[in-house]
N, C-alpha and C positions, 0 to 999 in steps of 0.2 A: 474625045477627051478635051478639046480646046474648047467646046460647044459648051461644056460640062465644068470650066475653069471659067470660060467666059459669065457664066450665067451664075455661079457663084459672087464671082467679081461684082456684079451689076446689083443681086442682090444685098450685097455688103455693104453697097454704096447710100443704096436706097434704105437703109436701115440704120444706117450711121447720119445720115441724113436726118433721119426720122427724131433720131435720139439727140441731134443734135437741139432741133425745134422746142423737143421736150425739156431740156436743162433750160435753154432759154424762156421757156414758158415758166416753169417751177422759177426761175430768180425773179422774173417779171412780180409774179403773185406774191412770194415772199416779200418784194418791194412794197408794192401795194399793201400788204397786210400790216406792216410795218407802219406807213401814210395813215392809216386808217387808227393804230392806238396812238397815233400821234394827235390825231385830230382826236379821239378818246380821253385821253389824259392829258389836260394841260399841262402839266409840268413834266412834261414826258422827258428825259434823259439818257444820255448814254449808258448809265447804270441800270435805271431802272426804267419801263414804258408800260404799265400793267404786267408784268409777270418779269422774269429774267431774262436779261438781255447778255451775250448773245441768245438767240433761240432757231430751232429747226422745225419747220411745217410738212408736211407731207402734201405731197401734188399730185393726184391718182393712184396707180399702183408699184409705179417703180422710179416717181423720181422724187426728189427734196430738196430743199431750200434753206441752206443756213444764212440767217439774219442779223446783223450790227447795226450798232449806230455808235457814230462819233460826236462828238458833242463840240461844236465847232467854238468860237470866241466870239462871233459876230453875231448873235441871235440865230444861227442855223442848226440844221442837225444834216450830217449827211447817213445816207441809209445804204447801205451796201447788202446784197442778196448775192449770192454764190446756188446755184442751180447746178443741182446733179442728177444725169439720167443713167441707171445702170451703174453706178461708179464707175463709170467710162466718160462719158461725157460731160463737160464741165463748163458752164456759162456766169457770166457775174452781170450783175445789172445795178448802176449806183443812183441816184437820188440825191437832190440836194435838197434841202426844205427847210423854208424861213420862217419864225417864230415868234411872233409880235408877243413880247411876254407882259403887254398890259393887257390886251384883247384876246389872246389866245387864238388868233386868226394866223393860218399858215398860210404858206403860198409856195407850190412846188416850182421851186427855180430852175432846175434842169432833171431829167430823166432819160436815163440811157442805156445802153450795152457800151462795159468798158472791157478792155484787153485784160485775161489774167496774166 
């Protein structure tokens, strides 16, 4: 029985593990997809960015990516991605990104995993 509890346990862990990776990937890409109609759409916005903002992507077969953008005062936009694998697992990944609004030239100032 303990053999049998144990090897449960180890596999629970390795799969929470797993799932964990995957939230974190799904916000990553949502980040990134985001970067990318930003560089798309020059006048990209916290309202609008080519389609409606918030929006949600799908990342293989079991996880997603809900997508924001805040529209900062300073020529920036910050991009926040929330990654879920399972509705269990839950990763956020934020983005800062600055916006030369005469040249349309961005420039990603920080990228990371923040705490939810």
């Amino acid at each position: 029985i303990a053999g049998v509890v144990l090897a449960a346990f180890l596999s629970n862990t390795v799969f929470s593990s797993k799932l964990s990776s995957e939230a974190l990937a799904a916000a990553r890409a949502g980040a990134q997809d985001a970067i990318i109609k930003i560089i798309r759409y020059k006048n990209c916005n916290a309202s609008s960015c080519g389609g409606v903002v918030p929006y949600t992507i799908t990342v293989g077969s079991r996880s997603t990516a809900l997508v924001s953008l805040v529209d900062n005062l300073n020529n920036t936009l910050t991009v926040s991605s929330e990654g879920t694998a399972l509705l269990t697992r839950k990763k956020k990944v934020q983005a800062v990104v600055g916006v030369d609004p005469n040249s349309g030239k961005i420039s990603i100032l920080s990228f990371g995993e923040v705490p939810l």
